[in-house]
BADRENKOL-173066 format. One record per residue (C-alpha): residue number from 1; residue in three letters; x, y, z. Coordinates in Angstrom, 3 decimals. Layout:
BEGIN
SITE num residu        u        v        w
SITE NUM    ALA        X        Y        Z
...
***
This chain:
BEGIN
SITE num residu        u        v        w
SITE   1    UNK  -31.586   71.998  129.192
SITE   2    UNK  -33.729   69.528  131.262
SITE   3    UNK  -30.704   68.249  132.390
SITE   4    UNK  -29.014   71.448  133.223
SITE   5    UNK  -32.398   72.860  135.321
SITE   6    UNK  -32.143   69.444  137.582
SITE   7    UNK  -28.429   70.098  138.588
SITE   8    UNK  -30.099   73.637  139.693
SITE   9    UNK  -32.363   72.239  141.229
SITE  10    UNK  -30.240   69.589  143.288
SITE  11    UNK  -27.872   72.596  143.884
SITE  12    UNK  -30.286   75.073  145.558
SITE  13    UNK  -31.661   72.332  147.597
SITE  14    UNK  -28.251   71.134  148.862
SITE  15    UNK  -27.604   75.131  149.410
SITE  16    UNK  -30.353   75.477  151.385
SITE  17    UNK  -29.642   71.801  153.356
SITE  18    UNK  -26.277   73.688  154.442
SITE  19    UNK  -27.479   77.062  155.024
SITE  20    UNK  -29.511   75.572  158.047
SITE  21    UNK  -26.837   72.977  159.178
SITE  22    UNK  -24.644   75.738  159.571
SITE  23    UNK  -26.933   78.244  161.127
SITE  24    UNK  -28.354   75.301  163.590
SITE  25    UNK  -24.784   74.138  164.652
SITE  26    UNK  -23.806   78.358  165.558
SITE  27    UNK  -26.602   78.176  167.430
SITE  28    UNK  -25.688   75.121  169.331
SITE  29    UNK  -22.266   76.125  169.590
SITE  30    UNK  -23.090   79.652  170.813
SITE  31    UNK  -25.692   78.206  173.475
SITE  32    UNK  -23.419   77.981  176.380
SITE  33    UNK  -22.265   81.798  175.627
SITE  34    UNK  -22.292   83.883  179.092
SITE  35    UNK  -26.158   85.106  179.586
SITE  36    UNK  -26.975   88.542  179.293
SITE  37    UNK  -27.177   90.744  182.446
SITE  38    UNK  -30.847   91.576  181.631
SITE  39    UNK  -31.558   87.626  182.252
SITE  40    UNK  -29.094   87.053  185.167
SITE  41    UNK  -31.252   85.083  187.545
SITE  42    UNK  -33.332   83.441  185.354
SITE  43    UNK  -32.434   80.249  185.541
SITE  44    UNK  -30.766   78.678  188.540
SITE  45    UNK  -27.614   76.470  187.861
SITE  46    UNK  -29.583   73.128  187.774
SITE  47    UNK  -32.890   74.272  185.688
SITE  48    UNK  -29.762   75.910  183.105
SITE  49    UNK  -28.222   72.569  182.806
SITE  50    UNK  -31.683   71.232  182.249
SITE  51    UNK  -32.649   74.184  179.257
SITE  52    UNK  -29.006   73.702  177.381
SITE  53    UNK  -29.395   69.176  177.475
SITE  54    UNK  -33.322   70.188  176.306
SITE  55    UNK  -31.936   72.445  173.102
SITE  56    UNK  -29.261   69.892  172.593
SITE  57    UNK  -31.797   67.244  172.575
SITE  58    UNK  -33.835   69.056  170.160
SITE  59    UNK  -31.412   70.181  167.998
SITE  60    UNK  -29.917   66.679  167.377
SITE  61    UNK  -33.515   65.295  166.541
SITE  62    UNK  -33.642   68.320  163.977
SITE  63    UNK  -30.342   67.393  162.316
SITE  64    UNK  -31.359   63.756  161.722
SITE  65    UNK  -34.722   64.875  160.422
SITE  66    UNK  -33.150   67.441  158.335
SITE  67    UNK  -30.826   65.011  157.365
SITE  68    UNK  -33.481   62.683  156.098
SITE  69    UNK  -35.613   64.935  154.341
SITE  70    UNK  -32.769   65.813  152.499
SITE  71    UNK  -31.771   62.151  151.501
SITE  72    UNK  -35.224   61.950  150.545
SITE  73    UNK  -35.598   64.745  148.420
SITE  74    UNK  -32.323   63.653  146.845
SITE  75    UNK  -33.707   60.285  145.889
SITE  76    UNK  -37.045   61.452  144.448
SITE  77    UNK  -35.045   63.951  142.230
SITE  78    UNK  -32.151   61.522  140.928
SITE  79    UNK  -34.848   58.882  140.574
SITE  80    UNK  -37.127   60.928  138.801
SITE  81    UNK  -39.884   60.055  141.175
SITE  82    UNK  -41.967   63.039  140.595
SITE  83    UNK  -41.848   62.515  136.935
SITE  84    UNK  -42.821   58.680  137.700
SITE  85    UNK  -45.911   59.988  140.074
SITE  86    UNK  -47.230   62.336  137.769
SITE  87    UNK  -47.502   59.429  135.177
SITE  88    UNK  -49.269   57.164  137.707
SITE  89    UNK  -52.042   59.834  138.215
SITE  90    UNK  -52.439   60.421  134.605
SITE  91    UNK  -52.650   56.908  133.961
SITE  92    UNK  -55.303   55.864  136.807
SITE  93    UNK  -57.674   59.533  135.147
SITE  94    UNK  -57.954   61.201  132.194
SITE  95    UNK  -59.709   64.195  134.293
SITE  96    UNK  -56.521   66.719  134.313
SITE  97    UNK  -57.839   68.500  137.105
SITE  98    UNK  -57.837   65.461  138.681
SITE  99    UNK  -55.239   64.132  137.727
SITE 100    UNK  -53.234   67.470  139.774
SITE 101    UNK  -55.383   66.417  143.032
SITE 102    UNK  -54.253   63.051  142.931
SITE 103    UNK  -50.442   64.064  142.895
SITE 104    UNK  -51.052   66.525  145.566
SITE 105    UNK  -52.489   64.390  148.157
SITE 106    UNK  -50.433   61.331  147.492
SITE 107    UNK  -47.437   63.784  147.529
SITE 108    UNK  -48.587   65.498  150.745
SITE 109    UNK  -49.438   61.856  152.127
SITE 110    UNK  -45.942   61.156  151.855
SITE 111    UNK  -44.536   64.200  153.227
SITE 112    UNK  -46.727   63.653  156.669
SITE 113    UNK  -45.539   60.200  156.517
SITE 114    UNK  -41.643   61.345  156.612
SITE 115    UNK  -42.584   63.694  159.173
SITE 116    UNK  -44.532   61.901  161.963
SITE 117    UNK  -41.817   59.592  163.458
SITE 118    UNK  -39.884   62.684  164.134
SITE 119    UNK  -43.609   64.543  165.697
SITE 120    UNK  -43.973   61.468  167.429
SITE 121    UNK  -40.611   61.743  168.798
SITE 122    UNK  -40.105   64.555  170.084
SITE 123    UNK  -43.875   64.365  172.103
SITE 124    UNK  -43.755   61.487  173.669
SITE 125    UNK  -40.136   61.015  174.152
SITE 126    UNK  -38.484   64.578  174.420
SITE 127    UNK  -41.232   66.734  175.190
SITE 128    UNK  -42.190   63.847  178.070
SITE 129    UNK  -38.999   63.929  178.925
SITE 130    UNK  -38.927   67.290  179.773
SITE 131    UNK  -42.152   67.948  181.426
SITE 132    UNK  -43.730   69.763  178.756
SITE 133    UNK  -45.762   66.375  177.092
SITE 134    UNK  -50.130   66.731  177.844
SITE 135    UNK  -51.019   64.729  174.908
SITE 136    UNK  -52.389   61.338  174.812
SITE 137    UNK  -51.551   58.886  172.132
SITE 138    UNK  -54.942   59.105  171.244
SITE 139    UNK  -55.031   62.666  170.763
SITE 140    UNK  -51.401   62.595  169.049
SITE 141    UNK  -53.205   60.298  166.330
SITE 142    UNK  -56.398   62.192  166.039
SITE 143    UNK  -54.879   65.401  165.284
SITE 144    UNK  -52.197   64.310  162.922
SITE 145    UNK  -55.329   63.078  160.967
SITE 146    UNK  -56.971   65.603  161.067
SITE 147    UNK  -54.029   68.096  160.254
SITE 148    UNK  -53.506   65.733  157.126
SITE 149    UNK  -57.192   65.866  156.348
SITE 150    UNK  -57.485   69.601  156.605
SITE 151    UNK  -54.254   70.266  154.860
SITE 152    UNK  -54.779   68.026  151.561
SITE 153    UNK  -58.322   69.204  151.154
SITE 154    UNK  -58.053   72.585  151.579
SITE 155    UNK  -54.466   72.801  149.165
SITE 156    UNK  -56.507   70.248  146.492
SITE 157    UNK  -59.274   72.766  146.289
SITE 158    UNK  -56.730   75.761  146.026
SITE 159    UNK  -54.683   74.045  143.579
SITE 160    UNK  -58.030   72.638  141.471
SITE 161    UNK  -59.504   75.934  141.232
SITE 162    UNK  -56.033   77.583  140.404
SITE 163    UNK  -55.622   74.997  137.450
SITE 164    UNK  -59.029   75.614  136.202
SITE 165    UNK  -57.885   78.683  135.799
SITE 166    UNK  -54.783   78.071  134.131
SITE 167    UNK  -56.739   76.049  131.425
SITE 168    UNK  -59.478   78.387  130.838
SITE 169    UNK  -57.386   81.872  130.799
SITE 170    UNK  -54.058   80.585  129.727
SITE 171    UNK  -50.754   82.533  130.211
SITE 172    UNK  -53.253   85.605  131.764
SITE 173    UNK  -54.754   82.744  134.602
SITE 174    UNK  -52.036   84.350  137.333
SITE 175    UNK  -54.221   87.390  137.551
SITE 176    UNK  -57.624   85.504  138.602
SITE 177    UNK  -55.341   82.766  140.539
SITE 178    UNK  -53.948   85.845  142.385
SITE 179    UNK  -57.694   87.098  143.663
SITE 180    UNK  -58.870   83.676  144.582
SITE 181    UNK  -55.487   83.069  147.148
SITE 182    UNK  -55.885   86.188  148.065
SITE 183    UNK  -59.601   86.100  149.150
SITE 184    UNK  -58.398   82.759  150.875
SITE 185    UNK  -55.899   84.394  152.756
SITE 186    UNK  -58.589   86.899  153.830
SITE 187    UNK  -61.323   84.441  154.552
SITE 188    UNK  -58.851   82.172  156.616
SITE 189    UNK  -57.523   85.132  158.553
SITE 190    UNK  -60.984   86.274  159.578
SITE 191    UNK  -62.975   82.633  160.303
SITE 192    UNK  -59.042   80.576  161.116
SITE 193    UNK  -60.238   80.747  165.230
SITE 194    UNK  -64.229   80.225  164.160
SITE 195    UNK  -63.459   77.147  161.550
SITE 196    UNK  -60.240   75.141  162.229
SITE 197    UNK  -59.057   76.082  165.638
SITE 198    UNK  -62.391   74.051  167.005
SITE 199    UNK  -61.016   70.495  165.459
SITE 200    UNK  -58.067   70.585  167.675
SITE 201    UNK  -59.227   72.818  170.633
SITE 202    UNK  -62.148   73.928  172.696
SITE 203    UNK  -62.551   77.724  172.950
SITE 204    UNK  -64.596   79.400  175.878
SITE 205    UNK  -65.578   82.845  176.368
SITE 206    UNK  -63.259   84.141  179.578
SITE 207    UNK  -65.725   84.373  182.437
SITE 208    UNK  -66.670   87.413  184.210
SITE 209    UNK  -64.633   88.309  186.533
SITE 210    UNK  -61.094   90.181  187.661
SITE 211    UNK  -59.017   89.053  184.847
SITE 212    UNK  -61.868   89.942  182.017
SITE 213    UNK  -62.447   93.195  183.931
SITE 214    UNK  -58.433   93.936  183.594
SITE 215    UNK  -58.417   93.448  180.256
SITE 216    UNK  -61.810   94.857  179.408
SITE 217    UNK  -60.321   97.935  181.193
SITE 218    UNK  -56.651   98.160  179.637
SITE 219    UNK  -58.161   97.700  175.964
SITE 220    UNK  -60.708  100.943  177.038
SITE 221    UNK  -57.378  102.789  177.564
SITE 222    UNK  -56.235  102.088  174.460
SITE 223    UNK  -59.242  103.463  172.635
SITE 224    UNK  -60.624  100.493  171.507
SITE 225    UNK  -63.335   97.838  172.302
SITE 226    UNK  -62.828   94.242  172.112
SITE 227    UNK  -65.837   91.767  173.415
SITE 228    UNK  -64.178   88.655  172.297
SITE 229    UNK  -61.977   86.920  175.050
SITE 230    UNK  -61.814   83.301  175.175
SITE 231    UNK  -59.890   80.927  176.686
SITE 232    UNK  -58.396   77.982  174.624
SITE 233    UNK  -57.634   74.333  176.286
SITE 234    UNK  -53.857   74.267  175.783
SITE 235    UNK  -52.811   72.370  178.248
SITE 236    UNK  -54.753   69.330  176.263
SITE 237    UNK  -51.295   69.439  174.097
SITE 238    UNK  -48.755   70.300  176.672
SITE 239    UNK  -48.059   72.540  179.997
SITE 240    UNK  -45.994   75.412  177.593
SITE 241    UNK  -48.060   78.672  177.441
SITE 242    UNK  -49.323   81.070  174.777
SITE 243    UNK  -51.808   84.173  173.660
SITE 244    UNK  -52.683   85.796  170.586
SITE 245    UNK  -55.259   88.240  168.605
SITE 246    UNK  -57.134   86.548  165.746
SITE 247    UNK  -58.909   87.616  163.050
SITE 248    UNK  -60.360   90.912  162.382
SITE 249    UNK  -63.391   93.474  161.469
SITE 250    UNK  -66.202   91.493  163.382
SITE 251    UNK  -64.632   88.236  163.675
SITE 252    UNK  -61.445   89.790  165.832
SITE 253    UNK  -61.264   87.958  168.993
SITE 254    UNK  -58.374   87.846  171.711
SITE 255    UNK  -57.275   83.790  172.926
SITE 256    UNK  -55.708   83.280  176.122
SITE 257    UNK  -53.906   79.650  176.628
SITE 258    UNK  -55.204   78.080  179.904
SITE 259    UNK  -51.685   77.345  180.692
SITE 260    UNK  -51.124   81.303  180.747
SITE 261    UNK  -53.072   81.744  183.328
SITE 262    UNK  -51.805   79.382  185.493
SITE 263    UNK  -48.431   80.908  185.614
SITE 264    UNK  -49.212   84.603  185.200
SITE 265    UNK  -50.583   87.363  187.281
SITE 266    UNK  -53.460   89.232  185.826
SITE 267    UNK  -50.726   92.063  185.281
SITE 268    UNK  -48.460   90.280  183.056
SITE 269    UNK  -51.212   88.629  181.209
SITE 270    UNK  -52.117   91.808  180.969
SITE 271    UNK  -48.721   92.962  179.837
SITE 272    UNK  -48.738   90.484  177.385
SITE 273    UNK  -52.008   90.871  175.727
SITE 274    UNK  -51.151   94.680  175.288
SITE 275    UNK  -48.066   93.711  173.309
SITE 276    UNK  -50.066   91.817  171.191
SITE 277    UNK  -52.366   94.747  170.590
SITE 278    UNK  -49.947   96.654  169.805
SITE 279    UNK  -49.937   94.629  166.763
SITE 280    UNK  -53.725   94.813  166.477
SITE 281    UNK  -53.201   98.931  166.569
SITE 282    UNK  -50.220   99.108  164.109
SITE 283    UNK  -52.212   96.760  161.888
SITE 284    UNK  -49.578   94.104  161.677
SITE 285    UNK  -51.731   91.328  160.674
SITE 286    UNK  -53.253   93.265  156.937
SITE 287    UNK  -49.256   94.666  156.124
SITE 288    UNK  -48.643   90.622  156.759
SITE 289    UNK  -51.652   89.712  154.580
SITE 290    UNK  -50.471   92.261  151.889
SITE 291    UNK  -46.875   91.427  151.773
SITE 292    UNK  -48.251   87.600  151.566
SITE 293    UNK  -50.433   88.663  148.752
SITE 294    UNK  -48.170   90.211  146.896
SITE 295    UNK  -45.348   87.760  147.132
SITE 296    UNK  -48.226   85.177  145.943
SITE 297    UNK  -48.520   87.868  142.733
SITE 298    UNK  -44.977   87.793  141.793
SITE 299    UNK  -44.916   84.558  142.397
SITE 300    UNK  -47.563   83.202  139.991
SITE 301    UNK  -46.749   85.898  137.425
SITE 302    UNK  -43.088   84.593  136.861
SITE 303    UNK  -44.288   80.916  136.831
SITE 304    UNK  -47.362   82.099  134.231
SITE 305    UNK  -44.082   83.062  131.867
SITE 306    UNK  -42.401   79.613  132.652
SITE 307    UNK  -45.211   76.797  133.165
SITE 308    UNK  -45.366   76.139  128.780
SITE 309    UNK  -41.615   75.587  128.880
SITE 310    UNK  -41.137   71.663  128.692
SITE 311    UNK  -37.914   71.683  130.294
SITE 312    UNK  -39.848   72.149  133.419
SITE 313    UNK  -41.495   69.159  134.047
SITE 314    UNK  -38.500   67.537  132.081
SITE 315    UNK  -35.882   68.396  134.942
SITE 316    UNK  -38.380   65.996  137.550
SITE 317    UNK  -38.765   62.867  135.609
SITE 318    UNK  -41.826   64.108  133.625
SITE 319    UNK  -42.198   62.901  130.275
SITE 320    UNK  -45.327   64.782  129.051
SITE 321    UNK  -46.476   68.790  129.470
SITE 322    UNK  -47.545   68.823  133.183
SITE 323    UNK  -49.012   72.115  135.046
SITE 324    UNK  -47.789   70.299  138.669
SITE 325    UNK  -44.340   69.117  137.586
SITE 326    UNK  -43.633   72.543  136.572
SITE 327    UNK  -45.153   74.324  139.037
SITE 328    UNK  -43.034   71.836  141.687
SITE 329    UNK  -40.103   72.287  139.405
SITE 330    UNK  -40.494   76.442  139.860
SITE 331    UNK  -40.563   76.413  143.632
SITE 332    UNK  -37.644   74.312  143.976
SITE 333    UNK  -35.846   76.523  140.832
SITE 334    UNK  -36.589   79.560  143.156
SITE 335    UNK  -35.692   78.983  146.274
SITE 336    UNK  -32.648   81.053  146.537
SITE 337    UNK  -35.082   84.085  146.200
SITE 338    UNK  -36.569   82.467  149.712
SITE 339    UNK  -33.083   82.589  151.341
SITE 340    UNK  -32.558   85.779  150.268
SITE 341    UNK  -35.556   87.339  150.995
SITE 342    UNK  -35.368   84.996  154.008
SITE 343    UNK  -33.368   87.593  156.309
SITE 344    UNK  -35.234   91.062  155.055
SITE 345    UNK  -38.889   89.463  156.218
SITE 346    UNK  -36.986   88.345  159.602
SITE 347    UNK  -36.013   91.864  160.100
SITE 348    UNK  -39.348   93.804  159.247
SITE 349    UNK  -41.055   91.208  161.636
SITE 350    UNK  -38.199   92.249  164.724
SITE 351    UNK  -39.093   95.835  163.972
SITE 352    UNK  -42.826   95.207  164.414
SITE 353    UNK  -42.021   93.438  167.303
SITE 354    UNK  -40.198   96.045  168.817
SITE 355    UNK  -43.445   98.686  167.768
SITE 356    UNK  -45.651   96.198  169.746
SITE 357    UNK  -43.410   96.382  172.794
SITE 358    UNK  -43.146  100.068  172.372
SITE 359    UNK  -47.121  100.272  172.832
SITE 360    UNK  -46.951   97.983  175.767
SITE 361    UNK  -44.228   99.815  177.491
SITE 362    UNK  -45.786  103.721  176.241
SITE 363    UNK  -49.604  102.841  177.586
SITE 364    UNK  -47.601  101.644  180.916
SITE 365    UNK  -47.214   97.461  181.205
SITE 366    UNK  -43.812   97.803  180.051
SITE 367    UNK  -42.803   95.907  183.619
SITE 368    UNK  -45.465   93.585  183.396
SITE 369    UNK  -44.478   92.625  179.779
SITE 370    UNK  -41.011   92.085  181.335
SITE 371    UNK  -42.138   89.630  183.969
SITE 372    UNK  -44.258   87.916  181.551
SITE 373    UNK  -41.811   87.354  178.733
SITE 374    UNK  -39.442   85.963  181.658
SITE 375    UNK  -41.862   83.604  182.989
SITE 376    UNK  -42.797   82.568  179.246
SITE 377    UNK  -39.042   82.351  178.589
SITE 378    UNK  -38.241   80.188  182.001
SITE 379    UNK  -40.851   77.761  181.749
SITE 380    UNK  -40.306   76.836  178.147
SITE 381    UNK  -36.813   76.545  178.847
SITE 382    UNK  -36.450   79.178  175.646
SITE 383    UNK  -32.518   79.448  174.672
SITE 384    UNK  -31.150   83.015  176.006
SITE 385    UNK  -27.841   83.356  174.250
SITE 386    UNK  -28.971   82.803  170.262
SITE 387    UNK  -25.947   82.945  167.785
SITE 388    UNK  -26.173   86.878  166.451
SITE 389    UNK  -26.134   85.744  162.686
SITE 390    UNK  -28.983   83.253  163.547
SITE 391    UNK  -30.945   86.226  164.915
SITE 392    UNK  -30.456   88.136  161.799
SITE 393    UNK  -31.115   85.573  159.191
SITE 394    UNK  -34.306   83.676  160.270
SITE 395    UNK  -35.304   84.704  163.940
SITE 396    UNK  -38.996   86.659  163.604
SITE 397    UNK  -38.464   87.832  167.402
SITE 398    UNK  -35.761   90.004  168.673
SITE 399    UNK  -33.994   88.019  171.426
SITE 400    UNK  -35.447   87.653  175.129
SITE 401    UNK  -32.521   89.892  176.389
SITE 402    UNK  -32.464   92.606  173.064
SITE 403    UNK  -36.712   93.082  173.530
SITE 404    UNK  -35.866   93.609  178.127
SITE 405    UNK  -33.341   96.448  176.918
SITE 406    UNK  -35.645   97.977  174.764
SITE 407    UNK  -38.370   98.045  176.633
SITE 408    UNK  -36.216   99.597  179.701
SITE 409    UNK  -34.612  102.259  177.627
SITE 410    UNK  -38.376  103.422  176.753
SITE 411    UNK  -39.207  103.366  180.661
SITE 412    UNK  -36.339  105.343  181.594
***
């Protein structure tokens, strides 16, 4: 059976190693399509030759990355390697739950390890190339640290607690594991800007002043009150630009990229920050926290019928009952249900999109948003002609040109 499960398991991987080949090379085939008459204009004929060599660039970087990680992953399952690593950690402790923290950061060492030449990459060598590049070498290396740091500690204290649980409740432990990620998912939605953003960015409150005042006075209009404006020092990583709404209840706050103000007017900043409260007002962010939460529930429930069965950690190269092995094992066993499910969570996020827009364009900045998007679209040299079954399957925005239509059709 052990046997069988690993041929699954190489199977769904390999599936979902050619699901994105495919889907990448439509896209790049589909780039040079005709653009839309919403975006005619956009770019001239030499700044277009310079977006489609920039995607090209990118997206032959992403195929040899893709390419190794799935050479990788092929070698760690034939080999057994995760079966082999789970009997290193139980050798060097006898402390189960640590025994689980070792694996995780050694196997999340490893996985930053793969990844970084390919970061590295396409900063200092694509990104550079292209204009785009702010960050030092120094700050390249500090961050990926810290981003290593922040992710191992904060999973080996999620994972810790959630096998604690396992071996003190048993089979029941998904119920308790399923409040304690989901009061992490609420605490690191409310303190995310307060507690990590700080380590890789500085944060100021937006000075008085006519952009505050604009803002101040479109979120009045909207019947709401928001104190919380701050500017964040983006253009320490690189020139593209950015803004979002964070948090919620009293920790809310809205962050403007300094690079956005550099290239916007205060009306399409404007325009832009009332598209994203148009999220804030349709409560976008708690269905997203829900639907996470309860994915998280099914999740863990399934695996609390599965995590006993010894073919589990079997199928990796285990050869002992192991709570990580089969927990690995699991994720990779159900990772058709991601590609699946993959396409119906792109669509719900395009329809909230869409609602966002809609509040943007109904409370008036429906022009504004338009000039903004553009801007935001020119500068990062964004790819305007998307293959349609890419936009279906994975893309969380509706295209550039589909989101101009819509908001025009609401104006007329």
């Amino acid at each position: 059976m052990a046997q069988t499960l690993l041929w699954l398991i190489i199977a769904f991987v390999t599936l979902e190693f050619i699901i994105s080949s495919v889907l990448s090379w439509l896209n790049t085939k589909w780039m040079s399509h005709p653009v839309p008459p919403e975006l005619e204009g956009l770019y001239d004929e030499e700044k277009y030759r310079k977006q489609q060599e920039y995607m090209r660039t990118n997206k032959r970087v992403s195929l040899i990355a893709r390419c190794v990680s799935f050479a990788v992953t092929m070698i760690i399952l034939g080999f057994g390697l995760f079966g082999w690593l789970d009997n290193q950690c139980k050798a060097w402790t006898s402390l189960p739950v640590l025994q689980v923290i070792l694996f995780l950061v050694i196997f999340n060492l490893f996985n930053t390890l793969i990844a970084l030449p390919f970061s590295y990459y396409s900063t200092f060598v694509i990104e550079e190339r292209f204009g785009f590049n702010r960050t030092t070498h120094k700050t390249f290396w500090l961050d990926a640290l810290k981003s290593f740091a922040v992710s191992t500690v904060l999973s080996a204290v999620l994972m810790a607690v959630v096998y604690w649980l396992y071996l003190t409740f048993g089979q029941q432990f998904w119920i308790w594991a399923t409040l304690v990620v989901a009061a992490f998912i609420v605490f690191f939605s409310m303190f995310y800007s307060n507690l990590i953003v700080p380590l890789f960015n500085k944060q100021t409150p937006l000075p008085e002043g006519e952009l505050r005042d604009a803002i101040t006075a479109a979120i009045k209009s909207f019947g709401s009150k928001f104190k919380d404006i701050y500017i964040i020092d983006g253009s320490k990583h690189s020139t593209k630009a950015n803004a979002y709404f964070t948090g919620f209840g009293p920790k809310k706050r809205i962050v403007l990229y300094d690079t956005l103000m550099d290239k916007m007017t205060t009306e399409e900043i404007v325009g832009v920050l009332a598209h994203e409260f148009g999220h804030y007002k349709h409560r976008d962010t708690f269905k997203n926290m829900f639907i996470s939460i309860a994915m998280v529930a099914v999740n863990l429930f399934i695996f609390s019928l599965l995590v006993s069965n010894p073919d589990l950690p079997a199928a990796l190269g285990g050869t002992a009952p192991s709570f990580i092995l089969a927990l690995v094992a699991f994720s990779l066993l159900f990772s058709p249900i991601d590609i699946v499910l993959e396409p119906m969570t792109s669509a719900i996020s395009r329809r909230a999109e869409y609602r966002a827009d809609a509040f943007a364009t109904e409370h008036g900045h429906g022009e504004a948003l338009i000039s903004g998007l553009k801007k935001l679209a020119s500068h990062a040299l964004s790819n305007l002609t998307p293959h349609p079954l890419v936009v279906w399957y994975s893309y969380s925005h509706p295209t550039l040109a589909q989101r101009i239509r819509a908001i025009k059709q609401l104006s007329n």
